[in-house]
N, C-alpha and C positions, 0 to 999 in steps of 0.2 A: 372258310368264307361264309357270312350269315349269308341269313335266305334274301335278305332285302335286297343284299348288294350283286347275290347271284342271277337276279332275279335284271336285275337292272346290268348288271356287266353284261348278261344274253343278248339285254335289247339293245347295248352300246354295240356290242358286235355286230348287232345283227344290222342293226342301222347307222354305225358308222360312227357317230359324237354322239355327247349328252345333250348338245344345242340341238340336235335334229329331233334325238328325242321328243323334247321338250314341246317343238313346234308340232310333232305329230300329235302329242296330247292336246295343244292349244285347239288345231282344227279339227281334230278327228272327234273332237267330244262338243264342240261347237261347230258344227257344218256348215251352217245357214248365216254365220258373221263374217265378216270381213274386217281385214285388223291393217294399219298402217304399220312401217318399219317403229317407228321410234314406240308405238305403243306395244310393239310384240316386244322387244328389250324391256319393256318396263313388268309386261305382263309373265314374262319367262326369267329375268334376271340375270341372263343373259351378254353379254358384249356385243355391242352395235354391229361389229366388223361379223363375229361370226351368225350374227343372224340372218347377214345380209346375205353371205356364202351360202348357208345352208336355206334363205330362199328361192335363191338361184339356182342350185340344187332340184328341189323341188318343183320347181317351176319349170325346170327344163326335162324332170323326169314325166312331167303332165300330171302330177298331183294336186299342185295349186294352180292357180291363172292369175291376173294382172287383172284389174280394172283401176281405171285411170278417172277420177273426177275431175272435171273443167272448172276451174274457178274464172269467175270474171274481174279479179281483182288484182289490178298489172304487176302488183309488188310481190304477189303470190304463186308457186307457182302451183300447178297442176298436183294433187294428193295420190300417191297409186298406196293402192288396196292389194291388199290378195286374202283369198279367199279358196276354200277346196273344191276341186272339179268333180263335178257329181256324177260324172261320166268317166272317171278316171276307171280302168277295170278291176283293180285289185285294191278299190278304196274299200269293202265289206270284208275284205280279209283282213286287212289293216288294222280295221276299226276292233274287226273279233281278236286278234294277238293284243293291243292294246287294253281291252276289255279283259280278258281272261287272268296280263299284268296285272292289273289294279285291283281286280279281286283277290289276286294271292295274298296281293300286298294288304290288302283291307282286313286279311282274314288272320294272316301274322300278326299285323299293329292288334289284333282283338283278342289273341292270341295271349301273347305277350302281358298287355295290358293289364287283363285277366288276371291274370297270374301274380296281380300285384297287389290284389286288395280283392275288395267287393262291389264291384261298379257295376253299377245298375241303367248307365247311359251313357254312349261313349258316339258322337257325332265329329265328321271329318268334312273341313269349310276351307275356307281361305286356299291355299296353297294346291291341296289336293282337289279343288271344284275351279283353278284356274279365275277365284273372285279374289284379286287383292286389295280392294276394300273393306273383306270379312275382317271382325275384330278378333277373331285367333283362327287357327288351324287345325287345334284339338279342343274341343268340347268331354270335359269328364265328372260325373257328376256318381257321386260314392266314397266307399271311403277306402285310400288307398296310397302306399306306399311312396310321398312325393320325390324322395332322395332317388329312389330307384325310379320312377318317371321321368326326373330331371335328368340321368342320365339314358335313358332309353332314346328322349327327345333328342338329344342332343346326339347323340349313334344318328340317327335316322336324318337326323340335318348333313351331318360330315356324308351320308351317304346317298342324299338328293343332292346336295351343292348348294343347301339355301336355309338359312336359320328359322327354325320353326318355331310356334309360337303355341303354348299349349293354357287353359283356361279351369280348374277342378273346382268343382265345384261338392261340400254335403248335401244329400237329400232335403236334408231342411231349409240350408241356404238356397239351393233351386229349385224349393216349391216356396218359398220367401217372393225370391227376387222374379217368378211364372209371378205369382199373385199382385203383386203392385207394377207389370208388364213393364220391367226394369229393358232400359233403353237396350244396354250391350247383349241381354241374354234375347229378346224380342231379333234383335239383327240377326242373330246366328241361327234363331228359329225359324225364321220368318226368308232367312236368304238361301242360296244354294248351296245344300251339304249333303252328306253322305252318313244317313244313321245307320249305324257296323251293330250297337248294343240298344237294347231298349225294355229293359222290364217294367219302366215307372208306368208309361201305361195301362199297365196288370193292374198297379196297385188300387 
């Protein structure tokens, strides 16, 4: 079994489905938001029915709460929210098994990566920062082995449940496209990501 998938079959165990998973990472990394049903399916990828289950779940474990917004608009009805209780007691433990995941995982994907060329900057956006408006999910910038990437990617999608989206970019072409603050590499700079590799800095 690779490490990714052991790694995550632990956390299925430990937590029961990939959907629960999934929600733990959405609030446990985001505390302080509150998210409606149909936007957490869209935000986790998710099946409506089972997100509803394992909010309920949740909810009745006293990890999340309900908040309900009043609309005054008769054709509308009422929005309920949930959001994580900050008072739940075993919410910093949570957060740290969750954390400690993520690093394994960040250190394998750098690992790996690695291993494939000479990358000098390797940033983790979209999918893995829970922002699905990032314009990819891998940031890679060096020169490096694409056949053997494209299938890494694709390992690692079959074993999140969700097609990832990967960006490579040469040295040259990404101090190119930094220099005339090119739209798509500016978004993925500029929004919430996870930099694993980074020598261009040095340079």
């Amino acid at each position: 079994m690779k490490l990714n998938n052991k790694i995550f079959f632990m956390l299925e165990k430990l937590f029961g489905s990939r959907t629960r998973i999934k929600l733990l990472k959405l609030f446990l990394t985001d505390q302080n938001s509150k998210f409606f049903v149909r936007e957490i399916t869209r935000l986790t990828g998710e099946k409506i029915n089972s997100v509803r289950r394992e909010l309920d779940n949740l909810s009745e474990l006293g990890l999340l709460e309900v908040v309900e917004e009043i609309t005054f608009d008769k054709k509308e009805e009422n929005k309920k929210f949930y959001r994580v209780n900050n008072n739940f007691p075993l919410l910093r433990a949570l957060q740290e098994i969750l954390l400690k995941a993520r690093l394994l995982v960040e250190k394998t994907l750098a690992t790996k990566i690695d291993k494939m060329g000479h990358v000098k900057f390797l940033a983790l956006s979209g999918f893995f920062v829970n922002d699905p408006y990032a314009p990819t999910d891998f940031l890679i910038v060096g020169q490096i082995d694409k056949k053997k990437l494209a299938r890494l990617v694709n390992q690692i999608s079959k074993e999140f449940g969700q097609e990832l989206r990967y960006t490579c970019f040469s040295t040259q072409e990404f101090n190119y496209r930094n220099k005339i603050t090119d739209k798509f590499l500016f978004e993925v700079l500029e929004g919430k990501k996870i930099v694993v590799l980074d020598s261009l800095s040095k340079e």
